[in-house]
Every structure is written in C-alpha cells, then in structure tokens.
C-alpha positions as CSV (number, residue, x, y, z in Angstrom):
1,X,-10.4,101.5,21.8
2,X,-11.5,100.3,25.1
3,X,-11.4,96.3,24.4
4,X,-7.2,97.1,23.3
5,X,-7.1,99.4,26.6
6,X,-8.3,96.7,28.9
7,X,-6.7,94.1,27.5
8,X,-3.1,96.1,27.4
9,X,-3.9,97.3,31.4
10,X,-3.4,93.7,32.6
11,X,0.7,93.8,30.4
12,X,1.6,96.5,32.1
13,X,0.3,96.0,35.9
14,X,2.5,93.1,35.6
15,X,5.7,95.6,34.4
16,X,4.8,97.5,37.3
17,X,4.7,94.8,39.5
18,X,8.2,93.9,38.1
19,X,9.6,97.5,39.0
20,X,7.8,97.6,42.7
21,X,8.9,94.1,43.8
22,X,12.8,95.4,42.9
23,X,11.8,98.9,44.3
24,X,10.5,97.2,47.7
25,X,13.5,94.7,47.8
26,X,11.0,92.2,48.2
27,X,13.7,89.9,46.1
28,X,17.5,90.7,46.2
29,X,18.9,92.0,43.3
30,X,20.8,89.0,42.3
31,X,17.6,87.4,41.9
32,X,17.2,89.2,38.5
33,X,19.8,88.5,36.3
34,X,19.6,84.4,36.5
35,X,16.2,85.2,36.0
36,X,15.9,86.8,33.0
37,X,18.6,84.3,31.4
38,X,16.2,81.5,32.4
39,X,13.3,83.6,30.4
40,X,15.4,84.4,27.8
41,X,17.4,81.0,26.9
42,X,15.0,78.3,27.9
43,X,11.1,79.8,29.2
44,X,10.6,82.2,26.2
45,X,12.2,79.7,23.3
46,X,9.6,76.6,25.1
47,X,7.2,79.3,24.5
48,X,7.9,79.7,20.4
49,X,8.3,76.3,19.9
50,X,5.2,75.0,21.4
51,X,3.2,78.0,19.5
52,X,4.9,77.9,15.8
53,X,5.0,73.8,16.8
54,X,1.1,73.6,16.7
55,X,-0.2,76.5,14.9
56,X,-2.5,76.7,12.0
57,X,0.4,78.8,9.4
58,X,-1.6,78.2,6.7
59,X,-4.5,80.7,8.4
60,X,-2.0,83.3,9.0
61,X,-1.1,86.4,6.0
62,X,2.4,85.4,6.6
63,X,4.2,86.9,3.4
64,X,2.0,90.1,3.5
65,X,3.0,90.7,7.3
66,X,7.0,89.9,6.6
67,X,6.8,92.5,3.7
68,X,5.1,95.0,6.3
69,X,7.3,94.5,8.7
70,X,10.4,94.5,6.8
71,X,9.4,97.2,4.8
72,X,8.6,99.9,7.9
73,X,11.8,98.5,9.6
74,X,14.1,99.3,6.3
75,X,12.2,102.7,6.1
76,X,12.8,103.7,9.6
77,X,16.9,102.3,9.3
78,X,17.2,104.5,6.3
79,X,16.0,107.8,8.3
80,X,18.2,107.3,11.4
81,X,21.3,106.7,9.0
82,X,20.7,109.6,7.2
83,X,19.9,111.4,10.6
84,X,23.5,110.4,11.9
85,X,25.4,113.2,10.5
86,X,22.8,115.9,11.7
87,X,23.0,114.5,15.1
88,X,26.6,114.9,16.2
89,X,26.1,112.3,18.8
90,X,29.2,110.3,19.9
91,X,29.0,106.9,18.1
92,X,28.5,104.3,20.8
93,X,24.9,106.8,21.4
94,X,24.3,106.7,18.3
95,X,24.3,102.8,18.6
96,X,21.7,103.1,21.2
97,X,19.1,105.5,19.6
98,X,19.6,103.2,16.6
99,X,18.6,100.1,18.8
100,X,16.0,102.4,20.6
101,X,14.1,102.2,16.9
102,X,14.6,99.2,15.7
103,X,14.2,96.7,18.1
104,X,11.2,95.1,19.7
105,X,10.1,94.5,23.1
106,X,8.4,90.7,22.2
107,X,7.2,90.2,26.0
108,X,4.8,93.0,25.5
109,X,3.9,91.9,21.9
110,X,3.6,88.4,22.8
111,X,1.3,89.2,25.7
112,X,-0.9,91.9,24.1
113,X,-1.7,89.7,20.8
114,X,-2.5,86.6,23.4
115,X,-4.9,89.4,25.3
116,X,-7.1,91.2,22.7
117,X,-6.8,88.0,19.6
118,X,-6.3,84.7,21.7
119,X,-4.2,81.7,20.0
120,X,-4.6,83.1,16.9
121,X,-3.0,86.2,17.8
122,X,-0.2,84.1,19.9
123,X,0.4,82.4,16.8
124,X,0.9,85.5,14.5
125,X,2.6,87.3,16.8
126,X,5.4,84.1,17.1
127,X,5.5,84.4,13.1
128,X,6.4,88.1,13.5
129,X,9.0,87.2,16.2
130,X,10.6,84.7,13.3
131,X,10.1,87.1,11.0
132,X,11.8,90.5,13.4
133,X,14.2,89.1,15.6
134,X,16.7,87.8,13.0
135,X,16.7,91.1,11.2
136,X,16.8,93.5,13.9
137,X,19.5,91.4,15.6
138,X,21.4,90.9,12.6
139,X,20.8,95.3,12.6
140,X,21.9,96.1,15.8
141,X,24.8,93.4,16.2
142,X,26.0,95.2,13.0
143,X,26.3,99.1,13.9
144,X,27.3,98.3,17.2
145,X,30.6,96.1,16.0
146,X,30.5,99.3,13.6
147,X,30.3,102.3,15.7
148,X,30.6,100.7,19.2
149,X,33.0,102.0,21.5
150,X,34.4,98.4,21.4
151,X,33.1,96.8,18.3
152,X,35.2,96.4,14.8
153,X,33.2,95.8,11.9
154,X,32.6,92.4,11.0
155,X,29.8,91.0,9.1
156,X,30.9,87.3,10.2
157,X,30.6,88.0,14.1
158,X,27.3,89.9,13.1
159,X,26.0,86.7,11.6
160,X,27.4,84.5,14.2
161,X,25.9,86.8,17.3
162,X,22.4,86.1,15.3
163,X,22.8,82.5,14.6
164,X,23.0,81.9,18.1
165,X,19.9,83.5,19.4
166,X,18.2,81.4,21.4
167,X,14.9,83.1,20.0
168,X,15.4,82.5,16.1
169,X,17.1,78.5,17.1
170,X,13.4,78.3,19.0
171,X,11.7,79.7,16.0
172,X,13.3,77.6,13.6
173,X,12.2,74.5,15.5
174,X,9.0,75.5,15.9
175,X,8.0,75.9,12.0
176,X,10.0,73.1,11.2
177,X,7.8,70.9,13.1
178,X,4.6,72.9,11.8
179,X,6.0,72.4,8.3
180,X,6.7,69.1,8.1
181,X,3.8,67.8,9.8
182,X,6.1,66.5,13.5
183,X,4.1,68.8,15.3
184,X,4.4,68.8,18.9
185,X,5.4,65.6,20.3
186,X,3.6,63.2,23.2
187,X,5.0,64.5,26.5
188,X,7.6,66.7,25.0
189,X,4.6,68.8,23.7
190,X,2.6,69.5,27.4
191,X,6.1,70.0,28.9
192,X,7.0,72.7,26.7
193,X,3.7,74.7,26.8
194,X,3.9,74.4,30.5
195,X,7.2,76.2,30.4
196,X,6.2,78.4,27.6
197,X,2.9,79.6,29.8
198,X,5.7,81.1,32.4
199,X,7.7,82.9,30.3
200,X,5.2,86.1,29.6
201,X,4.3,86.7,33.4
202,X,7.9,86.7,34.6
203,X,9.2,88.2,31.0
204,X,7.1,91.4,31.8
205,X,8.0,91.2,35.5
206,X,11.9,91.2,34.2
207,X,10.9,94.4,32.1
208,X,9.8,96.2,35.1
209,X,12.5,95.2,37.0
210,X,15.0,96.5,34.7
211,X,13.8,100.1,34.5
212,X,15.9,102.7,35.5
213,X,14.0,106.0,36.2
214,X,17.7,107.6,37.0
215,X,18.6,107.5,33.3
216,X,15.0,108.2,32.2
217,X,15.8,111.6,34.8
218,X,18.8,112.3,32.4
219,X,17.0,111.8,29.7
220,X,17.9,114.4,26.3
221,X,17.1,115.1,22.7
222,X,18.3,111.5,21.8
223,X,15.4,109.9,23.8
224,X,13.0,111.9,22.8
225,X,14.1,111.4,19.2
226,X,13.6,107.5,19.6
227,X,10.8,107.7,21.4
228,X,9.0,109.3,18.4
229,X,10.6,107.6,15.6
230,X,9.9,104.1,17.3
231,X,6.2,104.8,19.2
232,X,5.1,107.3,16.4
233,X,6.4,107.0,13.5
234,X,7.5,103.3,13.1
235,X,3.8,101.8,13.9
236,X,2.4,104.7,11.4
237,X,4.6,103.6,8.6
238,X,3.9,99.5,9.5
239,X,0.0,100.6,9.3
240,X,0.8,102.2,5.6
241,X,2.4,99.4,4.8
242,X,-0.2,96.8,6.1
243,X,-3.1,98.6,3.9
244,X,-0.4,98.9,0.8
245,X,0.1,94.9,0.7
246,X,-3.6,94.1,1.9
247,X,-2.5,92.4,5.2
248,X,-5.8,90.5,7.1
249,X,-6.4,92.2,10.0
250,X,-5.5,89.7,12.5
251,X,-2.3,89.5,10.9
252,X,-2.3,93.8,10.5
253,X,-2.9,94.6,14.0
254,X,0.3,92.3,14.9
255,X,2.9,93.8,12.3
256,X,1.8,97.6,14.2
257,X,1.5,96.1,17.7
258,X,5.4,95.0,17.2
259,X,6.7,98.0,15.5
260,X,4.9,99.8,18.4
261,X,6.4,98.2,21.4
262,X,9.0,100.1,23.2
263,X,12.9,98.9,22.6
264,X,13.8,95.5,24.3
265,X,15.4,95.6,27.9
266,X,18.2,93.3,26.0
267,X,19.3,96.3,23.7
268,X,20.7,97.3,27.2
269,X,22.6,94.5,27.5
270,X,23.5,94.6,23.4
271,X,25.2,98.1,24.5
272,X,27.1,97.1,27.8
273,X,28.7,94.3,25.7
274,X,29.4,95.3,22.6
275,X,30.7,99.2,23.4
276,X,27.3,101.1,23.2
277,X,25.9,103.7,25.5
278,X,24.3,101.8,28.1
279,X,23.0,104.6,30.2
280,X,21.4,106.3,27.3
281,X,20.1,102.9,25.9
282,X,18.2,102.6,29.7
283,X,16.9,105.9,29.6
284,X,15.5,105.4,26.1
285,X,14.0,102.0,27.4
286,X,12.7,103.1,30.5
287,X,10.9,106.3,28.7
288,X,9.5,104.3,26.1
289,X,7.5,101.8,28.0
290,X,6.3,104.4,30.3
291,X,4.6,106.3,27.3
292,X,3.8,103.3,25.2
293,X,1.2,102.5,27.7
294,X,-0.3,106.0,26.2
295,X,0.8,105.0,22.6
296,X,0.0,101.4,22.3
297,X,-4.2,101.7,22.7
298,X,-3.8,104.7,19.5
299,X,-1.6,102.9,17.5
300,X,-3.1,99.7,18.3
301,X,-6.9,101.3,17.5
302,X,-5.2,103.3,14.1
303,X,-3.7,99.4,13.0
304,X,-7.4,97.9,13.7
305,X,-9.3,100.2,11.5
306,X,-7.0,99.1,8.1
C-alpha cells in the first residue's frame, strides 16, 4: 500500500493547494472560472489527444476494461433507481446523488495512474476516460432533463449535450490517429503535449478550489449515501468485475482507480444548469474527495491484488 499512498499524497497536496490559494485570496475569485474552462475545453482535450495520439492500444486489455467498467457502472445505476422510491428525496436531489455515483473525477484518475504506472498507466487511464465519460454523461444529462427542476425529458438533447463534450471530441481524435497510423504530427504533436502537461497540475488546483466545506457542513443521509455507494461500493463491484473478465493488472488497477474517484467538480455545474440540487451536489463533492484520500490507497491496494 505505501508505493499507491505516496504516489496519491503528491494528487492531493495539489487539491489542497487549490482550496488554500482560494481560501487565502491569493487569486480573486474570478480568476477561477475562466480557468477551469481553459482546463476543461482546450488543456485537458491537448492532454487526450497527445496520449490516445501516441499510445501503444494494442498493449492495453481494452475490451476487458470497457466490460468492467460498464458493467460496475450499470450495476451501481440499477441500485440507485431502484433506491429512488425508498428515498423520498425531492427530484432535482435525487439528480445529484445520482451524479454523486456515477460520475468520475478524471483529474485525480489521470494523475494517480501517471503517479504509481507511468505512460502506460496515462495511456490506460485516457482509454477509460473514452470509454466513461460518454456513458456517464449520456447518464447524467439524461435524469437530469428527466427529474431536474428544469429539465424535460429528451433523449435528443441528452445525445446532443454528449456529443459536444470537449472530452469524448478529444478522445475521438486521439484514437483516430492511433488507429489509423497519423499519429501525432511534427510540431502539432510537441505543442499539444506541452499543453496537455498543464492540464493535471491546474485540473487538481481547480478541484480544490471549488470545494465548499459550507455544504459539506450541511451535509445529510443523501451524502453519506453517495459517498458509500461511489467510494465503497462502486470500486468493490469494478474489482469483481475486473477478476470476472480476467482484466491485466495494469489495465485492473485503472477500471477501480476511476470507479473510485470522488464525483466530478462539473456534476456541480451539470446541476446549476440543468435544474439539479447544486448545493447538495457540492456537499456530496466536497465530502467525497476529502475521504477518498482515506479510500483511494484501500481500494486502490484491494484492485492491485486481482
């Protein structure tokens, strides 16, 4: 466990450098939002490309690791469906603890597969990025133009939120290049991992930036109920999975370490647009990557040893 521990410390000093440099006002608050669209629509996507552009796919368990994935994610989707009448919680929170468990935080993932696996680790974890952001997108988008507070169902805006994800358009490119044999080109190729190499520094800077330990205060069953499912339960059932389909290791340790990773800080954002409950979806976000710092080196350790 210690080689995961020290290589997951590093992730998170720089969250909590993200959350002290707002806390100290040593930026203005402004700063943050153009920020994290820069990450998000051009430093993260340079960051997929370059990786899916020039890795080895043919290494990688690919197939095994999308069934995994897939799989645990269904699993988990079918338990907080049938969960929903048993809660009585008002629809748009129930649109957050459903994004609380199914979505990713892919900075952390990212970061902790380059830490404890090097390139090879990048590249799987970019595959799983491919393989989970559509899906969980696709998931969210869907139950909260179903149950937001201003959402009306619509499978066609669903797809059309997804298909414009700046993530899946990046890994798209990316294994179209690897596919076909392009590969990175002259120039273009440095200039893009030069961008991509700042995206997971100020990515988990963002994340720490973006916690709000008010809501975490006012935090209820709900959070504690997607804290569990997604930091407990989730990675369990991906690590089932993994040893079900024979998944290499390499490739194992990546499918856990992403079902592991507390919710992404854009669910927040998911919910203030799209009619969810935006205070509860920080205080699920904020109390999940404070314990998955405690989580992640079990999980990760449990996922290792399959």
């Amino acid at each position: 466990m210690l080689p995961i521990v020290l290589a997951i410390v590093p992730v998170f000093l720089l969250i909590f450098l993200g959350y002290g440099v707002r806390a100290r006002r040593l930026l203005k608050d402004e700063f943050w939002e153009p920020a994290e669209r820069l990450i998000y629509f051009v430093l993260f996507p340079a960051l997929l490309v370059s990786t899916l552009g020039s890795a080895d796919l043919a290494g990688l368990d690919i197939a095994p690791m999308a069934g995994a994935l897939v799989l645990a994610i269904a699993v988990l989707v079918a338990v907080v469906l049938l969960l929903r009448p048993l809660l009585h919680l008002p629809d748009p929170s129930f649109t957050s603890l459903f994004q609380g468990v199914v979505r990713q935080n892919t900075y952390i993932g990212l970061a902790v597969a380059l830490a404890v696996f090097g390139h090879q680790g990048l590249a799987a974890a970019a595959v799983a990025v491919a393989i989970i952001v559509p899906l969980v997108n696709l998931l969210s988008v869907t139950v909260l133009e179903r149950y937001g507070a201003s959402g009306s169902p619509s499978w066609l805006g669903a797809v059309r939120q997804v298909a414009r994800n700046p993530l899946i358009i990046a890994c798209a490119i990316g294994i179209v290049l690897n596919l076909t044999g392009v590969g990175l080109p002259p120039v273009i190729g440095p200039f893009l991992k030069i961008l991509g190499a700042a995206a997971l520094p100020l990515g988990l800077m963002a994340v720490g930036a973006g916690l709000n330990l008010t809501a975490a205060r006012a935090a209820g069953p709900p959070v504690a109920l997607a804290v569990g499912l997604r930091l407990v339960a989730l990675p369990a059932i991906t690590a089932l999975t993994c040893q079900a389909l024979d998944v290499a290791p390499v490739s194992a340790f990546v499918a856990v370490l992403f079902n592991a990773t507390p919710a992404s800080p854009s669910s927040y954002i998911l919910a203030r647009l799209l009619g969810g409950d935006a205070r509860l979806m920080a205080g699920i976000i904020t109390v999940q990557t404070a314990l998955s710092m405690l989580t992640l080196p079990l999980v990760l350790t449990f996922g290792l040893l399959q």
